[in-house]
Each structure stands twice: as C-alpha cells, then as structure tokens.
VEXGUMI-944197 format. One record per residue (C-alpha): x, y, z; residue in one letter. Coordinates in steps of 0.2 Angstrom, whole numbers, plus 5000, padded with zeros to 4 digits. Example, Ala and Ser with C-alpha at 12.3 -4.5 7.8 and 13.67 -1.06 7.14 Angstrom:
# VEXGUMI-944197
- east; north; up; resn
- 5062; 4978; 5039; A
- 5068; 4995; 5036; S
//
This chain:
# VEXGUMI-944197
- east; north; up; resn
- 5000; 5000; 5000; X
- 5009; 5015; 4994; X
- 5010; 5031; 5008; X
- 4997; 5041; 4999; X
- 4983; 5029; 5001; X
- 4987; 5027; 5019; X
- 4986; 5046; 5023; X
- 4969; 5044; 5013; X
- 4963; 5031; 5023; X
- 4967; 5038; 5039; X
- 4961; 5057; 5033; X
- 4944; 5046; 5031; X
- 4946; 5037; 5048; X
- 4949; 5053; 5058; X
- 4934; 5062; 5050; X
- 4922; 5049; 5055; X
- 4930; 5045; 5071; X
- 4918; 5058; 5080; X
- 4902; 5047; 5073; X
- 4908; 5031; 5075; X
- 4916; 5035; 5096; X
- 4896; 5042; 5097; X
- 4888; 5024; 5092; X
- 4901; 5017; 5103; X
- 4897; 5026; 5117; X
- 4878; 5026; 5114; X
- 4878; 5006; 5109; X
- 4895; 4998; 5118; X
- 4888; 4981; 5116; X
- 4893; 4980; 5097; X
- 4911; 4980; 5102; X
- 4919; 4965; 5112; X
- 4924; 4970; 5132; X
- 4941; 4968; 5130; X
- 4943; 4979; 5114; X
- 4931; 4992; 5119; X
- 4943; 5004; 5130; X
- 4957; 5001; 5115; X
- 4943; 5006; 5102; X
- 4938; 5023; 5111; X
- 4957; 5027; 5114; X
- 4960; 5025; 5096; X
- 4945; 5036; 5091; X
- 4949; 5049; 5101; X
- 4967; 5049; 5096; X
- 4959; 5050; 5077; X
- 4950; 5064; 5082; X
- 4964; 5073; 5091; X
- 4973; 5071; 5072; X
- 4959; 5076; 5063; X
- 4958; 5092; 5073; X
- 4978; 5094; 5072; X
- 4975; 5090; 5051; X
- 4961; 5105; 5051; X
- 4971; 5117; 5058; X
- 4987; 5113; 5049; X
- 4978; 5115; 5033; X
- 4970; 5131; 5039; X
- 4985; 5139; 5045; X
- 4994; 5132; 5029; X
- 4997; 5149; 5015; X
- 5009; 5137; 5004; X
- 5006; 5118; 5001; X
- 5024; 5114; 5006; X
- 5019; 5121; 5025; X
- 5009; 5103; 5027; X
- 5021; 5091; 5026; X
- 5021; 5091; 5047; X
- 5005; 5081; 5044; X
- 5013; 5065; 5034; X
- 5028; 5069; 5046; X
- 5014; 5064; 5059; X
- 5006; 5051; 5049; X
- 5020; 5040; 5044; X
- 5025; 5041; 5065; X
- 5006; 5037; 5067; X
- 5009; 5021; 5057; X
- 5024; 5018; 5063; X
- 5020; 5017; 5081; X
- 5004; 5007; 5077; X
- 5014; 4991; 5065; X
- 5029; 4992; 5079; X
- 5013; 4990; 5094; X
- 5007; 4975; 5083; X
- 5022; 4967; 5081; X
- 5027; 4968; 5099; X
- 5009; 4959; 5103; X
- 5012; 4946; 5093; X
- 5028; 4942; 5097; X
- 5026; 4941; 5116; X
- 5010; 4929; 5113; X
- 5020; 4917; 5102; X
- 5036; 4917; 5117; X
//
C-alpha cells in the first residue's frame, strides 16, 4: 500500500472518528469488552489528528507548509505496526 493511500485512509478514519466513538458510546455492546477501551482510545486519538490536520491545513498559505501532517502520519503508522508486532511476538514466546 503506497504512503498516499494510507494518509487517505486515515484522513477518512479521523473524519468519521467523532460518529463512529458516538455509536460506541451510545451502543458499547457491538464491540467486544476487551477491545472496547482500545477502540475509544484509538477514536479519540483519530479525532485529536483530525483536529491537528484541520488546523494545519487552515494555517497552511503554501502547500509545502503541510508536510508536518505526513511527518505525523507516517510516525502514526509507525508506532501502530511496531505495537502490533510487539503483541504478537510476546504471545508466540
């Protein structure tokens, strides 16, 4: 998957954060116990970026200025497939 799609696909996430964290809220029996505190930590964290993107993208005169945002989005990533791998290493050990 090539870097643009996943800023894409996360620009899309963290704009629908805010709906989907309210049908959480409103209906927490749709998402299992154990994943529900992860899910609503992840949607606020989507939302926080969203925000951060918004603001970026106002404050931003030239289209160079933005880059701060793939900056944060390829760390976002990062940090996410580096969480992933360290769960499924210690369950395997």
């Amino acid at each position: 998957m090539k870097i643009e799609q996943l800023e894409a696909e996360a620009r899309f996430v963290a704009r629908h954060a805010a709906r989907n964290l309210q049908v959480i809220r409103k209906t927490p029996e749709i998402v299992t116990p154990e994943k529900l505190e992860g899910n609503i930590a992840y949607l606020e964290m989507m939302i926080r970026l969203h925000k951060a993107d918004l603001k970026a993208q106002k404050n931003a005169r030239r289209a160079g200025r933005t880059l701060s945002l793939r900056t944060r989005l390829k760390s976002l990533l990062s940090s996410i497939l580096t969480d992933e791998r360290r769960k499924s290493k210690g369950e395997t050990a």
